[in-house]
GUZA-494078 format. One record per residue (C-alpha): z, x, y; residue number from 0. Coordinates in Angstrom, 1 decimal. Layout:
NODE; Z; X; Y; NUM;
...
! end
This chain:
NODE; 15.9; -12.3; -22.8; 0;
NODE; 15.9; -10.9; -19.6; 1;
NODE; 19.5; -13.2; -18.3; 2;
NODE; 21.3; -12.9; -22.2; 3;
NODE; 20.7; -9.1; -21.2; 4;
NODE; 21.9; -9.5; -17.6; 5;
NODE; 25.3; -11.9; -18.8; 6;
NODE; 26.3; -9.8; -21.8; 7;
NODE; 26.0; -6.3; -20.1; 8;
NODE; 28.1; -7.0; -16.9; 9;
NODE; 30.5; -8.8; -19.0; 10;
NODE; 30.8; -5.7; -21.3; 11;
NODE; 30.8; -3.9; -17.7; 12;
NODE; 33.9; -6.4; -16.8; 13;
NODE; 36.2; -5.6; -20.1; 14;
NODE; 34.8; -2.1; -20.8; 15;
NODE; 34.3; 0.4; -17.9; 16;
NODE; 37.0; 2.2; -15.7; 17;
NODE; 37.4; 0.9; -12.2; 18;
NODE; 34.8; 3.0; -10.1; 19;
NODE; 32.3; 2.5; -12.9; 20;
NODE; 32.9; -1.1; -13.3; 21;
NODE; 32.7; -1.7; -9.6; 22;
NODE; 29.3; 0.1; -9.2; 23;
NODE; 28.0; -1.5; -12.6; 24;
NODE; 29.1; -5.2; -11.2; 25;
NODE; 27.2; -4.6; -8.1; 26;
NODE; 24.1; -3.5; -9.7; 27;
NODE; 24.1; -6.1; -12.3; 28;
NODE; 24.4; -8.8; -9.3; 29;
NODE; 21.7; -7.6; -7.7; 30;
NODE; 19.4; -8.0; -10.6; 31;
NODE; 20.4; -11.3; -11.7; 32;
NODE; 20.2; -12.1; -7.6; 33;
NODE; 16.4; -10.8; -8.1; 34;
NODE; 15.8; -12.6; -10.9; 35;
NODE; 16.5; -15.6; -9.6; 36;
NODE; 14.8; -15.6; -6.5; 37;
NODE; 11.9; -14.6; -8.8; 38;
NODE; 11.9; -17.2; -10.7; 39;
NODE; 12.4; -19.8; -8.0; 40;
NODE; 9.3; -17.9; -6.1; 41;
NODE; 7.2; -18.1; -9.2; 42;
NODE; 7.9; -21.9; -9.5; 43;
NODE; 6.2; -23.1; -6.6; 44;
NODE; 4.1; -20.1; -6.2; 45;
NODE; 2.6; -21.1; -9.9; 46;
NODE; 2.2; -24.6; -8.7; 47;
NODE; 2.2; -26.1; -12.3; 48;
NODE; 5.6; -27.6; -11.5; 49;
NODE; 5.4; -30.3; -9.1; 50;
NODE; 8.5; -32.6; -9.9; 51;
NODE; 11.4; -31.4; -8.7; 52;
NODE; 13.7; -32.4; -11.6; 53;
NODE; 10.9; -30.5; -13.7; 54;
NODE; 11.5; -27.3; -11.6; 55;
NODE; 15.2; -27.4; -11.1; 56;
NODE; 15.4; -27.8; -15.2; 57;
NODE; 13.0; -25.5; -15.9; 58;
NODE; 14.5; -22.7; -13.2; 59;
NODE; 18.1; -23.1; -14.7; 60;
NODE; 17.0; -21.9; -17.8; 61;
NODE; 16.1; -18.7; -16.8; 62;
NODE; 18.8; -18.1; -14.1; 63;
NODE; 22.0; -16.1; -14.8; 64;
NODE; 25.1; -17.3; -14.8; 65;
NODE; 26.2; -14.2; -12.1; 66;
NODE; 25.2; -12.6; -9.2; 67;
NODE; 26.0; -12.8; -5.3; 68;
NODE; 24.1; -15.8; -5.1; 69;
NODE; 26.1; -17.6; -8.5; 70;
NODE; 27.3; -19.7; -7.9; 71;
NODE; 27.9; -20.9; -4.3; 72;
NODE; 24.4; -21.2; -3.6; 73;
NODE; 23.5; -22.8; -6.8; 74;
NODE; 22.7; -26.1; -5.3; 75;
NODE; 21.2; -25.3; -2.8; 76;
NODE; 18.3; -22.7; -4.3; 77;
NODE; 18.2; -25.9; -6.7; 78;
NODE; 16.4; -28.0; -4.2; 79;
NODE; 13.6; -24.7; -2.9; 80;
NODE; 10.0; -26.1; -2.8; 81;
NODE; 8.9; -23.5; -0.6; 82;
NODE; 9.2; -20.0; 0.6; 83;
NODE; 10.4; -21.7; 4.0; 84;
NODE; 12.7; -23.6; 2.5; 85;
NODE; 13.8; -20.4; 0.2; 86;
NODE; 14.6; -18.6; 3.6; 87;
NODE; 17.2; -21.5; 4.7; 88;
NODE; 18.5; -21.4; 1.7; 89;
NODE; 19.1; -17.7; 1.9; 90;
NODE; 20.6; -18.1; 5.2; 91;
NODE; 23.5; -15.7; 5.7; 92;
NODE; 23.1; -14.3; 2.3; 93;
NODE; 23.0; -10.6; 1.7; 94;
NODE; 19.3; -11.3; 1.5; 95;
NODE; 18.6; -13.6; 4.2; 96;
NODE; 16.5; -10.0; 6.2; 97;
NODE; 14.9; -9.5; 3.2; 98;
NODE; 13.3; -12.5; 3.4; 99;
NODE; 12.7; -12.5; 6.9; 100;
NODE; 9.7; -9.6; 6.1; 101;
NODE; 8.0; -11.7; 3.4; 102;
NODE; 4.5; -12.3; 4.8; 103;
NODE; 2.9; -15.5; 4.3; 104;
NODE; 0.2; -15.4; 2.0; 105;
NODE; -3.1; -14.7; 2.0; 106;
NODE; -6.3; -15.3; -0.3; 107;
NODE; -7.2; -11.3; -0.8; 108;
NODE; -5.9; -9.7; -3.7; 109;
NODE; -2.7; -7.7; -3.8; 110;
NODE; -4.5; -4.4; -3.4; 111;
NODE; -6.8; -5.3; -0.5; 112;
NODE; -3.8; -7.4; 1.3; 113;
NODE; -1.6; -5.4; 3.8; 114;
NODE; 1.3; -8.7; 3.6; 115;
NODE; 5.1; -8.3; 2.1; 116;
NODE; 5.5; -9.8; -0.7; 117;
NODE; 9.1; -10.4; -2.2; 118;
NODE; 8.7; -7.6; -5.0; 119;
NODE; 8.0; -5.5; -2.1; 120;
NODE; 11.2; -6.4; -0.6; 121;
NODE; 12.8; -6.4; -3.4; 122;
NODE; 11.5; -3.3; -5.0; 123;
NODE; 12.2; -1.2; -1.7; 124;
NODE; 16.3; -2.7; -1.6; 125;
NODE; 16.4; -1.5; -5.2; 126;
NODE; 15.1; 1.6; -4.3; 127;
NODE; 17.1; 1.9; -1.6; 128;
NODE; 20.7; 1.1; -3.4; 129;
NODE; 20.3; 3.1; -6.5; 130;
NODE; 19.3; 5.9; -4.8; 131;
NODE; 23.0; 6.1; -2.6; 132;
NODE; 24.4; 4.9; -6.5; 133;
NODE; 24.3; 8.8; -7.0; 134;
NODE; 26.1; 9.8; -3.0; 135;
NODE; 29.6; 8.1; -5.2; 136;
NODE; 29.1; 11.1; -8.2; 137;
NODE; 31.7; 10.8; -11.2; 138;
NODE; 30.4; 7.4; -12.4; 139;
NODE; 28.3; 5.8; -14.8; 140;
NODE; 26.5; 3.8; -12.5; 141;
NODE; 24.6; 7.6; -11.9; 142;
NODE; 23.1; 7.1; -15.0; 143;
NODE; 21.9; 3.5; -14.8; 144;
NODE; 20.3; 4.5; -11.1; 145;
NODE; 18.6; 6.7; -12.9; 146;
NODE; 17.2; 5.0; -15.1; 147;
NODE; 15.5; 2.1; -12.3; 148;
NODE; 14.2; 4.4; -9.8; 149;
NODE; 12.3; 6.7; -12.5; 150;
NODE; 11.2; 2.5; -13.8; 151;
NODE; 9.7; 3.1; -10.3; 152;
NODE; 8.2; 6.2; -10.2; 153;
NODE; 6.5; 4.4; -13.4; 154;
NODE; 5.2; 1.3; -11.4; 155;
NODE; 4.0; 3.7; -8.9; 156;
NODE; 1.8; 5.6; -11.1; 157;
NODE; 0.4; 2.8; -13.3; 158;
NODE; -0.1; 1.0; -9.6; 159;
NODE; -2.6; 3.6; -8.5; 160;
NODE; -3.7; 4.4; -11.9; 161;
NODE; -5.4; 1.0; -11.4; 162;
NODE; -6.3; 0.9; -7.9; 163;
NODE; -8.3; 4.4; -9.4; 164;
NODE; -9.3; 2.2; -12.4; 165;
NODE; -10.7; -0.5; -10.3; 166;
NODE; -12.5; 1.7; -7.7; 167;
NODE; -10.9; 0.5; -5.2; 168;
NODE; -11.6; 2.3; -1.8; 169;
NODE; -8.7; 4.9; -0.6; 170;
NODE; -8.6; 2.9; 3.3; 171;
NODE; -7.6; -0.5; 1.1; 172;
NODE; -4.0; -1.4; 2.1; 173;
NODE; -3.2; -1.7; -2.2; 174;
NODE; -2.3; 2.1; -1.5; 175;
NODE; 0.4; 1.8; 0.9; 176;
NODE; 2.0; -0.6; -1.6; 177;
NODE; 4.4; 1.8; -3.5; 178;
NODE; 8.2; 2.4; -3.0; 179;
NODE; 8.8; 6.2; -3.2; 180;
NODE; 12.4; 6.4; -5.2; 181;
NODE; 15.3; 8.8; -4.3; 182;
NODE; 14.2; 8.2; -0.7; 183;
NODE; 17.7; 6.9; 0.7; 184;
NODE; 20.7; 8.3; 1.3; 185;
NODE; 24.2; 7.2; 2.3; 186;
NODE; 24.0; 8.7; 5.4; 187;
NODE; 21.1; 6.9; 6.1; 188;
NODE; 22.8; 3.5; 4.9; 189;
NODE; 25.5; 3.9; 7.7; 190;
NODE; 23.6; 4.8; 10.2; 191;
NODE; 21.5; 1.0; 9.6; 192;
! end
């Protein structure tokens, strides 16, 4: 559901929205889809139920959009990912080849006891960080969409330490580090990077 949503909204984006809005829309929209598929591929040798190749490079395809920054010059390449390390070169010189580069490796602790990056880290924190300086442009209707995410992620954040709560977990455990304040950034912020 997730890419037919991602496809048919930046094409209505494309054909429908005035030039500042489109522009913003387009780059949002790339971004998710770019997300999504490095999810997916993540999740496919992370999962570890896949172990042909053929198998996963079928099976990924169907759930990757058809557009993003990564669609599709670096469609062959993510096609042939067995591993985060091999994720990473194929990532190189990509808009999210530093990303990447703070992914921990993995260790056997739970999420909430771990201190490691994972990749929704990383990717929850760039989110963050580009729809919050979608509202330093004004007068658009990407304003509206940012929105939207970052108060998506003032919702993870409470149902994340809702559960840590839940679970009793104790307040020194690194699980309560793990959350990615929104309408932190700012444009100014961005330039100075």
């Amino acid at each position: 559901m997730r890419k037919i949503w991602l496809n048919e909204f930046y094409d209505f984006c494309e054909v429908n929205l005035p030039e500042t809005s489109r522009e913003v829309m387009v780059d949002y929209l790339k971004f998710e889809a770019d997300c999504q598929t490095i999810q997916i591929i993540n999740n496919s040798f992370v999962v570890g139920g896949m172990n042909n190749a053929a198998v996963n490079e079928t099976e990924r395809r169907k759930f990757m959009p058809r557009i993003g920054y990564l669609y599709p010059d670096r469609q062959e390449k993510l096609s042939n990912v067995s591993d985060m390390r091999t994720l990473q070169i194929a990532l190189d010189g990509s808009p999210y080849e530093k990303l990447l580069a703070r992914v921990s490796s993995g260790d056997d602790r739970n999420e909430a006891e771990s201190a490691n990056v994972t990749i929704d880290d990383v990717m929850l924190e760039e989110a963050s960080r580009r729809y919050s300086i979608g509202f330093e442009g004004g007068f658009h209707l990407g304003c509206f969409f940012s929105f939207m995410k970052l108060r998506e992620q003032e919702i993870k954040n409470l149902t994340w330490l809702a559960e840590l709560i839940q679970l009793g977990f104790a307040r020194n455990a690194a699980g309560w580090n793990k959350f990615i304040s929104p309408f932190q950034y700012h444009l100014n912020d961005n330039l100075a990077k």
